[in-house]
N, C-alpha and C positions, 0 to 999 in steps of 0.2 A: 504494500500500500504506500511506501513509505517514498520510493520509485515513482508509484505514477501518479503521486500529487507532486513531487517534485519534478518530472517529466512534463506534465501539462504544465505548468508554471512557467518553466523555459521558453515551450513550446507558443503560451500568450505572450512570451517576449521577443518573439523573433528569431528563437532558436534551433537549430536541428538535432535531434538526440541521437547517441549510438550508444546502447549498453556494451560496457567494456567488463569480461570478467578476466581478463588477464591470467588463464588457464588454472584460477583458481578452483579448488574442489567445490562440486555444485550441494554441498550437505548444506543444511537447513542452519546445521552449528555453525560448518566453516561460516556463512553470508553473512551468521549475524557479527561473529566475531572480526570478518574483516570488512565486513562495510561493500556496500554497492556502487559501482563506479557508472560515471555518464559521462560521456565524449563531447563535450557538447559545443556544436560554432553556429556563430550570430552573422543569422541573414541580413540584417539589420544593421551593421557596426556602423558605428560614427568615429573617426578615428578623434585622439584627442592630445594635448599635450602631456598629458600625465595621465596613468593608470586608475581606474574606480579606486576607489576608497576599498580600505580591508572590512569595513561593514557594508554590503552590497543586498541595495535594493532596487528595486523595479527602475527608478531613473538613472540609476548607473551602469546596469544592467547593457544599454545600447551600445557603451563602450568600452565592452567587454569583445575582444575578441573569437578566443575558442577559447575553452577549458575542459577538466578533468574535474567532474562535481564527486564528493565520496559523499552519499548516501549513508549517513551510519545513524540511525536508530536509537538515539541515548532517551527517547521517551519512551521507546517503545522495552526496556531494562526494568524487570520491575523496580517499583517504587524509584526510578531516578529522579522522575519530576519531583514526585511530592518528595524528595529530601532535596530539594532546590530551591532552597526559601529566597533566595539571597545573592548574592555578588561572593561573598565571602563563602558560602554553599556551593556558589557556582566553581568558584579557584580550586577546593578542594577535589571537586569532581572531576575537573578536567585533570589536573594533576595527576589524578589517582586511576583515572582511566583513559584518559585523551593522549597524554603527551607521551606515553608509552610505546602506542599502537599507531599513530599517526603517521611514519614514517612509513609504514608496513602495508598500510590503506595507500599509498600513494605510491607506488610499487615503479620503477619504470619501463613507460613503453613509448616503444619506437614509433615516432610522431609522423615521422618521412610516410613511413604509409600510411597515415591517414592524408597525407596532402599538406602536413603543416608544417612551413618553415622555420618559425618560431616556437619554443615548447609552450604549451596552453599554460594557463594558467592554473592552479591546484585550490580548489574551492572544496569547505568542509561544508556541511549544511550542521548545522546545531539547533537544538529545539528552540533557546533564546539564547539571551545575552544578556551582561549585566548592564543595569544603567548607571551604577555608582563608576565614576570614571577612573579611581584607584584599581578598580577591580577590574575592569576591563581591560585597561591598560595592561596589565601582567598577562593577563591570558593573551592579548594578542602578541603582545612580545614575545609569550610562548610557542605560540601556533606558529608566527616568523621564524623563529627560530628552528625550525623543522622545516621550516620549505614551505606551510599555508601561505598563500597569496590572498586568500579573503572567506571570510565566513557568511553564510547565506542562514538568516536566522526560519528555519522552519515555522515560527508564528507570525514570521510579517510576508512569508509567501502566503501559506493559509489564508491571513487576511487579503492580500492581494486577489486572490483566485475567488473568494468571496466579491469583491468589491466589484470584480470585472462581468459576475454573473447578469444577466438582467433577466430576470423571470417572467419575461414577456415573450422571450426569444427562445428557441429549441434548439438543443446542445444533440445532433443525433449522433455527431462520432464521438462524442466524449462522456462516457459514462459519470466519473466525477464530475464536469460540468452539469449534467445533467439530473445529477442529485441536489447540487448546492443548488439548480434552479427550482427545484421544488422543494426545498426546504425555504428557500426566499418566499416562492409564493405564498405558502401554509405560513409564513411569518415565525417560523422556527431560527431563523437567522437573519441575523438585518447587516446590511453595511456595518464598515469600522466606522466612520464618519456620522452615520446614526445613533451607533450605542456610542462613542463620546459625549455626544448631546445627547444623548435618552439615557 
């Protein structure tokens, strides 16, 4: 699941996806432990003078060349969220499970065949991120430190893919779109821009 909300999300960015398993064992264990990889280049780029920012969202997104998204599931762990109270929760966790395994998730592969003459970029998707700026600050410095080039927070895509829905409209190739449009309709989900003001 974890995949093809993150795959449609690209995919309303302009993106094209290639899953990459990098000849790793296809067990249920191995995947979750090494995380799912996406090849992913932007039909869309706008070149720019400077690289998106290492917190990447929907508007930086367009100047984003290609990348290497890992896919890794740390909500899906039990109980990880709910022991993620916090920035200072969040540092612990990553520490204790991210900065470990992160090099391993980003394995490398040879870019030439895909067409690309530059290496893509290496993007983690993470459920969130802290907002206390001490705390963020270390974990990115961390993720740098290994080779992430940018984090893609899993709740501001979620809200993203919400927002782009319109419940007026029929999603027939896309099964998630297609859901959130009828959880919009039945008024079971509103815009992010709704529930700040409601």
């Amino acid at each position: 699941m974890d995949e093809l909300i993150v795959n449609e999300y690209l995919e309303l960015n302009g993106f094209v996806t290639i899953p990459l398993r990098k000849g790793r064992s296809q067990s249920k264990r191995s995947m979750h432990g090494e995380g799912v990889d996406l090849y992913a280049r932007n039909m869309k780029f706008i070149e720019r003078e400077r690289d998106p920012s290492f917190l990447l969202f929907s508007s930086e997104l367009r100047h984003l060349r290609s990348a290497i998204i890992c896919v890794k599931g740390w909500h899906g762990e039990k109980a990880a969220l709910g022991n993620v109270a916090n920035g200072a929760d969040m540092l612990k966790y990553v520490e204790a499970n991210v900065l470990k395994k992160v090099e391993k998730w980003f394995e490398p592969v040879n870019w030439t065949e895909l067409g690309e003459p530059l290496m893509p970029k290496k993007i983690l998707v993470a459920p969130a991120f802290p907002t206390q700026e001490l705390y963020r600050a270390q974990i990115v410095n961390a993720l740098k430190e290994r080779g992430v080039d940018g984090i893609l927070s899993f709740k501001s895509i979620l809200l993203d893919i919400i927002d782009r829905v319109d419940p007026r409209q029929v999603y027939p190739g896309s099964e998630l779109l297609q859901f959130v449009r009828i959880l919009k309709t039945f008024d079971l989900v509103k815009d992010s821009q709704m529930n700040f003001f409601g």
